[in-house]
MDAnalysis code that builds the backbone (N, CA, C; Angstrom):
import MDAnalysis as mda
import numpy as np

u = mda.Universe.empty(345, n_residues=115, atom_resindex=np.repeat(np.arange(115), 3), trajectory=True)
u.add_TopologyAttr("name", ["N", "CA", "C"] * 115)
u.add_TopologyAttr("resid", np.arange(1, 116))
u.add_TopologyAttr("resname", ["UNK", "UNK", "UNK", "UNK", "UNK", "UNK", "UNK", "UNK", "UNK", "UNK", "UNK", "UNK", "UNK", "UNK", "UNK", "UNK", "UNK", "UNK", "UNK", "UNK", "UNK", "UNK", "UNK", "UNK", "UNK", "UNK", "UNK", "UNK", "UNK", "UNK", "UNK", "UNK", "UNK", "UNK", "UNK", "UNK", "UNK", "UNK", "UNK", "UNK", "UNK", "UNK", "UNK", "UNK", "UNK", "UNK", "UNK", "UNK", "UNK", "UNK", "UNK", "UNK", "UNK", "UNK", "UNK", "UNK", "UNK", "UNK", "UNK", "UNK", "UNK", "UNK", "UNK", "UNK", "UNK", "UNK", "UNK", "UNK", "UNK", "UNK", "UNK", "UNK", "UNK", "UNK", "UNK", "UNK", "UNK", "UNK", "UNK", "UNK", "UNK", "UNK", "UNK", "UNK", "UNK", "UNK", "UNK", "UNK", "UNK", "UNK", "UNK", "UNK", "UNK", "UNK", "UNK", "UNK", "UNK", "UNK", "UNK", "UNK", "UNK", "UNK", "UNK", "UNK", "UNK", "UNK", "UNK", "UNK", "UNK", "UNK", "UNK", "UNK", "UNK", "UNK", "UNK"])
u.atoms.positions = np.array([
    [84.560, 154.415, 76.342],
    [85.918, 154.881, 76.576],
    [86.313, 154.488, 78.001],
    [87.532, 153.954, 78.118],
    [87.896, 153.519, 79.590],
    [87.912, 154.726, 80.910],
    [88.015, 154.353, 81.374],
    [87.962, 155.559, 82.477],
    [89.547, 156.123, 82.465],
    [90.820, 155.592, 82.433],
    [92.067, 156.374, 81.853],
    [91.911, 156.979, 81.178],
    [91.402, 156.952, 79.549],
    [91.181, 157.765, 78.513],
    [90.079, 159.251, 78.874],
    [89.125, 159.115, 79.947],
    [88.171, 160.094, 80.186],
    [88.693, 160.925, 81.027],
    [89.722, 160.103, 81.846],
    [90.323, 160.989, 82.557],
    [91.492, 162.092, 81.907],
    [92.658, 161.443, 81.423],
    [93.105, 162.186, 80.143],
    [93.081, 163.021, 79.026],
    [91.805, 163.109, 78.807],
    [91.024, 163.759, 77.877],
    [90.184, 164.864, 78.438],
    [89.865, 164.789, 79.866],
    [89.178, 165.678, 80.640],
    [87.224, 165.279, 80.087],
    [86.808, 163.930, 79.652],
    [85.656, 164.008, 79.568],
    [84.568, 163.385, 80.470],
    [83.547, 163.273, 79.988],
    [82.523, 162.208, 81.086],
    [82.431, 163.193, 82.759],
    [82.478, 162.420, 83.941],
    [82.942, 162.804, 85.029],
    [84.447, 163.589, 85.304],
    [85.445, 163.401, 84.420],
    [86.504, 164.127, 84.693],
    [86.494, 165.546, 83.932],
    [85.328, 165.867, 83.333],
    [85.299, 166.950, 83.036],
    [85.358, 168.328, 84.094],
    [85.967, 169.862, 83.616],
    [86.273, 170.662, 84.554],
    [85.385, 172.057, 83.881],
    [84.253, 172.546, 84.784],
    [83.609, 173.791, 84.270],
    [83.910, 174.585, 84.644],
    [83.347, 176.089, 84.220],
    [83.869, 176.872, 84.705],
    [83.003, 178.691, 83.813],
    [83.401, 179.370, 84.505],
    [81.972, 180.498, 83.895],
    [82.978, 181.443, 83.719],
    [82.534, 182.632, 82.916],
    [82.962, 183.820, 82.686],
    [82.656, 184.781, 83.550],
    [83.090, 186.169, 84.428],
    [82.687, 187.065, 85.018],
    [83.056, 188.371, 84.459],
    [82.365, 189.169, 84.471],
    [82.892, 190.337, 84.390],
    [82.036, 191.166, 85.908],
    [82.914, 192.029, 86.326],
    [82.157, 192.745, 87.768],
    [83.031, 193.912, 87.408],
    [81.932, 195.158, 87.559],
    [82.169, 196.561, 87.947],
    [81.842, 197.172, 89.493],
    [82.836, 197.934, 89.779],
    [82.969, 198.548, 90.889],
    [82.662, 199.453, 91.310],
    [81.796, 200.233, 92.280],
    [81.652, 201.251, 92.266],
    [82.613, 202.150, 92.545],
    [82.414, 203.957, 92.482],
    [83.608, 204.541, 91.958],
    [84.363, 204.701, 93.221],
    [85.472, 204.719, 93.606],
    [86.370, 205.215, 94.437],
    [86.383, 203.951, 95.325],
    [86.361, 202.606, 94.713],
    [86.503, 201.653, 95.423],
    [87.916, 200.871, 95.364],
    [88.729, 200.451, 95.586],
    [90.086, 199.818, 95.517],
    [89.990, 198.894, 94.822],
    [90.370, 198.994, 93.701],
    [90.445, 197.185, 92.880],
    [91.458, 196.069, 94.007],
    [92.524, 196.503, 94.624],
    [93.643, 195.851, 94.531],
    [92.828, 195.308, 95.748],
    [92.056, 196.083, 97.190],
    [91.536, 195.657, 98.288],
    [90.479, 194.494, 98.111],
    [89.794, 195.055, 96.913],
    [88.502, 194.342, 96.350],
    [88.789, 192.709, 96.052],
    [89.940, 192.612, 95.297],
    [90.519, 191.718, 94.528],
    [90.951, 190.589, 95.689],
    [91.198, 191.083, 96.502],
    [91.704, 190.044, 97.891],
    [90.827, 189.715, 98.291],
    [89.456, 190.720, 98.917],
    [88.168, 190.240, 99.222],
    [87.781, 188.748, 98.730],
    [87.379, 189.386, 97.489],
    [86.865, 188.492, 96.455],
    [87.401, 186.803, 96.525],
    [88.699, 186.868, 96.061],
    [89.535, 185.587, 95.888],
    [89.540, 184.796, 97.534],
    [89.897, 185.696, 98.546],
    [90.026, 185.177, 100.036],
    [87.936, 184.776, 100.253],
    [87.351, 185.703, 100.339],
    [86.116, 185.416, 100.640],
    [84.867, 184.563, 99.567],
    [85.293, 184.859, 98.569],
    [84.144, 183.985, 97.068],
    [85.109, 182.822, 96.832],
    [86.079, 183.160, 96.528],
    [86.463, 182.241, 95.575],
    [87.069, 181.074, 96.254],
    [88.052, 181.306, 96.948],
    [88.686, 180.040, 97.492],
    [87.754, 179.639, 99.070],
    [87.047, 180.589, 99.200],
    [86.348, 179.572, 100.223],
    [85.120, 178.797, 100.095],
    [85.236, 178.665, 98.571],
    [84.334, 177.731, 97.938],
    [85.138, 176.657, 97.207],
    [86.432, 176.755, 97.155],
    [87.170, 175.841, 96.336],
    [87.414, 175.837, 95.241],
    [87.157, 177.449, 94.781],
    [87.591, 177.380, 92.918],
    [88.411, 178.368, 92.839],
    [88.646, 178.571, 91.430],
    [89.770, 179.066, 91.132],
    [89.580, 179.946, 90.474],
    [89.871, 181.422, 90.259],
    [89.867, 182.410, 89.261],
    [91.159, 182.942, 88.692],
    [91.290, 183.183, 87.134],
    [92.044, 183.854, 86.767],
    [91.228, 184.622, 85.455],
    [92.317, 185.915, 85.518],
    [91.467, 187.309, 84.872],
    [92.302, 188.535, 85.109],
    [91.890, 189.364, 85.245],
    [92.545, 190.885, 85.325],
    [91.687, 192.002, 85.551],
    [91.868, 192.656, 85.411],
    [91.294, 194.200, 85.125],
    [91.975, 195.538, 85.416],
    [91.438, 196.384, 85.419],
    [92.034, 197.731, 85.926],
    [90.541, 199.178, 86.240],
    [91.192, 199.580, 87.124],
    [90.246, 200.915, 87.682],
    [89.216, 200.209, 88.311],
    [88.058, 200.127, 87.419],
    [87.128, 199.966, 87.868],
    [86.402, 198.621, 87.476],
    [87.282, 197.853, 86.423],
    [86.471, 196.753, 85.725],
    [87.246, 195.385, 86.109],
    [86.642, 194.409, 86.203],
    [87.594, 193.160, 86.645],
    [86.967, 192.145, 86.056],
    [87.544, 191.275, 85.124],
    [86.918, 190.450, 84.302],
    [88.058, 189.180, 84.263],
    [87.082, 187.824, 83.763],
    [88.379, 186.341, 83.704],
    [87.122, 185.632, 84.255],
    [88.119, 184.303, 84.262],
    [86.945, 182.658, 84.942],
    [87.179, 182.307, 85.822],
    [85.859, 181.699, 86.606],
    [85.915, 181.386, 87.258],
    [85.854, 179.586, 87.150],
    [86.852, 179.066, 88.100],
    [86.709, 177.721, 87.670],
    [86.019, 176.710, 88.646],
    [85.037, 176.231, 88.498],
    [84.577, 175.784, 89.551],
    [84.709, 174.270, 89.732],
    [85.426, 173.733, 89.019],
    [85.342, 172.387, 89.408],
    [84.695, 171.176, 88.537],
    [85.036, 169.534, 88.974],
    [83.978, 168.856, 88.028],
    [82.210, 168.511, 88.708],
    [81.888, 167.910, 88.028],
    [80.803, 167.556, 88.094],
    [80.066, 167.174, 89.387],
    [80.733, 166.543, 90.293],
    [80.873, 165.705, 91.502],
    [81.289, 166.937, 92.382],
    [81.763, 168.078, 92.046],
    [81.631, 169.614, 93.266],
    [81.124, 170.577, 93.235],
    [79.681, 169.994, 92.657],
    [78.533, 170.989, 92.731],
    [78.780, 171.958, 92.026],
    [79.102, 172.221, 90.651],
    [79.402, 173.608, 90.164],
    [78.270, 174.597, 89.763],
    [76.939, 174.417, 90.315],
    [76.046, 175.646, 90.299],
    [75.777, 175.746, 91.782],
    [75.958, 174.997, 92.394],
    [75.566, 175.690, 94.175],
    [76.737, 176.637, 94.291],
    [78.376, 176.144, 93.947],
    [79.339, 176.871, 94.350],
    [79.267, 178.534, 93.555],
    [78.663, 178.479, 92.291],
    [78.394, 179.735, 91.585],
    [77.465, 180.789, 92.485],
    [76.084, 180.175, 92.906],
    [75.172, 180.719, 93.803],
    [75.862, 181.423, 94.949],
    [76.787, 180.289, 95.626],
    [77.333, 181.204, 96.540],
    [78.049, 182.410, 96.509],
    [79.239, 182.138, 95.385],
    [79.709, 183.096, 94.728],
    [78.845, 184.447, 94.522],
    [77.808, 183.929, 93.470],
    [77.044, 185.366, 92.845],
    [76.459, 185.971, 94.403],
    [75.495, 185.432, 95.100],
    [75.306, 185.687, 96.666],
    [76.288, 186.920, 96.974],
    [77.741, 186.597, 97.296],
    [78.596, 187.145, 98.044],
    [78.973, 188.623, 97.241],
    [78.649, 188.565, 96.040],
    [78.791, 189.330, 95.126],
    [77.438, 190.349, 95.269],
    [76.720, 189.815, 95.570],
    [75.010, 190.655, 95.197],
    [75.046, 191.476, 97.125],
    [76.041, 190.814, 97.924],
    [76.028, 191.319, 99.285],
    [77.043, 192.346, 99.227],
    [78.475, 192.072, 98.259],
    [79.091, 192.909, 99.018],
    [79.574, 194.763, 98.128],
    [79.895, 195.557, 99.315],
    [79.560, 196.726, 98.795],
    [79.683, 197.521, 97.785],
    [80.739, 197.060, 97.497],
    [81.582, 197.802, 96.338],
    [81.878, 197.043, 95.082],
    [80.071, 196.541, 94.992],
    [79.714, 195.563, 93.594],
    [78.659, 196.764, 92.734],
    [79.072, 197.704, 91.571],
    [78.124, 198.279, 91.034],
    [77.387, 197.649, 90.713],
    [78.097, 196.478, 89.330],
    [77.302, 195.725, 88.508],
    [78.274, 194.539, 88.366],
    [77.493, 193.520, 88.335],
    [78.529, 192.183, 87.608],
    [77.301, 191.493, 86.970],
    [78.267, 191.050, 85.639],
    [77.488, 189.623, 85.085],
    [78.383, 188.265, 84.518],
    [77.626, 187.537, 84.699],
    [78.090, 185.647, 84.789],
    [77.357, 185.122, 83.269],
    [78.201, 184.853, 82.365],
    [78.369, 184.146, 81.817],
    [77.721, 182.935, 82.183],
    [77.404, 181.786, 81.120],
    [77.131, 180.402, 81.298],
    [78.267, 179.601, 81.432],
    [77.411, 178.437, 82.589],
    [78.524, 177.564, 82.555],
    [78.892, 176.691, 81.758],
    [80.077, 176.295, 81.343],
    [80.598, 175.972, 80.121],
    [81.903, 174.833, 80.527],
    [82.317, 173.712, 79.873],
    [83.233, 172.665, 79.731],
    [84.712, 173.634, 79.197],
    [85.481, 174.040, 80.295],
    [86.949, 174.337, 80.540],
    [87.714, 173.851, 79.224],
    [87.225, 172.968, 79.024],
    [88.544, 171.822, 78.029],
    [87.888, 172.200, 76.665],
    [86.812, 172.020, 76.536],
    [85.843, 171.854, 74.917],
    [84.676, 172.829, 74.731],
    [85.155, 173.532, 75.507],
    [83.697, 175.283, 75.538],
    [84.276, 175.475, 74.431],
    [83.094, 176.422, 73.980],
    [83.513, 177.407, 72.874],
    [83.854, 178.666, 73.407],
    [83.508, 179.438, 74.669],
    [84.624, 180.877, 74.411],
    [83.857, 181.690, 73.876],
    [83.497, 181.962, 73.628],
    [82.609, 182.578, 72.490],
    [82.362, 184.169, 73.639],
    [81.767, 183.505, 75.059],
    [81.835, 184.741, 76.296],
    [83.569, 185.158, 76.247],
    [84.103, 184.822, 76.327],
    [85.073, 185.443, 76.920],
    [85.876, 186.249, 76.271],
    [85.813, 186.821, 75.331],
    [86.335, 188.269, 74.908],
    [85.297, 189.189, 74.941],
    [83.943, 189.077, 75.008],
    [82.898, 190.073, 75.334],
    [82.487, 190.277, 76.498],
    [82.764, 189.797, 77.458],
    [81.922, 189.490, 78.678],
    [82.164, 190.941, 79.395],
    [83.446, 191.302, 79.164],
    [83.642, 193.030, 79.733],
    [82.956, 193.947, 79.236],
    [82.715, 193.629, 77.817],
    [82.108, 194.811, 77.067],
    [80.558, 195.081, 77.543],
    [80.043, 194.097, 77.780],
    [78.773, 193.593, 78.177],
    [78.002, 194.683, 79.444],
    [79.303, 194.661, 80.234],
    [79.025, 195.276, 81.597],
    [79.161, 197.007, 81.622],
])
């Protein structure tokens, strides 16, 4: 396949991964404070992208880390790291990493229930 078509298609090297999270909070912790943490300190200062939701105490969605060529298990490590450091992490769990475009999904309507 030409490299236009792989690119277009999102396959080969232009492929984009990306993991499931779900993270619980411990109690009387601020989602909304947490949520800035998180995105300002994990997420974008590694270069990926999350979208998701939650409420109270539960916060769940993907994380997108990028293709092939931006390290997408060192950038997870760091992630989970920052997560396993910071305080007002009861519990979280990570999903496998999985192809954005052609995953199956299969995590991502359970991944909350899980936690």
């Amino acid at each position: 396949m030409k490299k236009r078509l792989r690119k277009k298609k999102h396959v080969g090297e232009f492929a984009v991964f990306g993991v499931p999270v779900a993270i619980r909070l411990v109690g009387g912790a601020e989602l909304d404070s947490f949520l800035d943490a998180l995105l300002e300190d994990a997420i974008e200062e590694n270069g990926c992208y999350f979208g998701g939701g939650g409420q109270k105490e539960c916060l769940s969605g993907i994380v997108v880390l990028g293709r092939k060529v931006d390290l997408p298990e060192e950038r997870l490590k760091r992630i989970s790291d920052w997560l396993d450091t910071n305080s007002n992490v009861a519990n979280y769990l990570i999903g496998e990493i999985d192809d954005l475009w052609y995953g199956s999904f299969d995590e991502l309507d359970t991944i909350a229930e899980k936690i």
